[in-house]
C-alpha positions, 0 to 999 in steps of 0.5 A, spaced: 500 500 500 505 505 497 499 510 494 494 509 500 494 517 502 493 518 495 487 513 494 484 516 501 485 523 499 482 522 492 476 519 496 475 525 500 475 529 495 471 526 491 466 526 497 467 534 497 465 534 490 459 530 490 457 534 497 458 541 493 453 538 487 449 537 492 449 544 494 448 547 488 442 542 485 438 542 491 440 550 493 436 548 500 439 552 505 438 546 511 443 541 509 448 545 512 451 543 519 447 546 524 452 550 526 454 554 521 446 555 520 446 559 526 452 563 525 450 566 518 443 568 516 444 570 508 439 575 504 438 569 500 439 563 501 438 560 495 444 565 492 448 563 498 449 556 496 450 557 489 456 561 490 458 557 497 457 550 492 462 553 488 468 555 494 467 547 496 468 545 489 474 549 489 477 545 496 475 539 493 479 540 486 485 542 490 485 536 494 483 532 489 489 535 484 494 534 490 492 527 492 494 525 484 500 528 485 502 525 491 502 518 487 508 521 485 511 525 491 507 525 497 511 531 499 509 536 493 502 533 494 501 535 501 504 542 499 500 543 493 494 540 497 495 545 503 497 551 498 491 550 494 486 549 499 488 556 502 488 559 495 481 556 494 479 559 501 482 565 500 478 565 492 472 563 495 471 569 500 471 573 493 466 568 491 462 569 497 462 577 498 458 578 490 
């Protein structure tokens, strides 16, 4: 098992990616946690899914681009990993904000 990091984190994010299709399809406000439900209440919420589907989608993508590049080298996976998911976060508050 010299790839099993890289098969579970592609695991994960295909999971993030089928979680923010969800979001986007069904745009139902209540399949957010409970918690994040109650810190933040959006003009629409229907608008509000959409664009936070697309930040979910971005995390997913950066982690799935870093785990298929850990089958190469884990070291530079987890660096793309971490930077990615940190870009897609900080793009995603832009995303957000509109």
């Amino acid at each position: 098992m010299d790839h099993s990091f890289s098969i579970l984190f592609l695991i994960f994010a295909a999971a993030i990616l089928l979680y923010a299709a969800l979001m986007a399809i069904t745009k139902d406000y209540r399949i957010l946690p409970y918690r994040s439900r109650v810190s933040v209440k959006p003009k629409n919420p229907k608008k509000y899914m959409v664009q936070l589907s697309k930040v979910v989608a971005l995390v997913g993508v950066a982690i799935g681009a870093g785990a298929a590049v850990s089958f190469w080298s884990a070291g530079i996976g987890v660096v793309i990993m971490v930077a990615g998911t940190i870009g897609a976060i900080w793009y995603g508050t832009k995303i957000v904000k509109n």
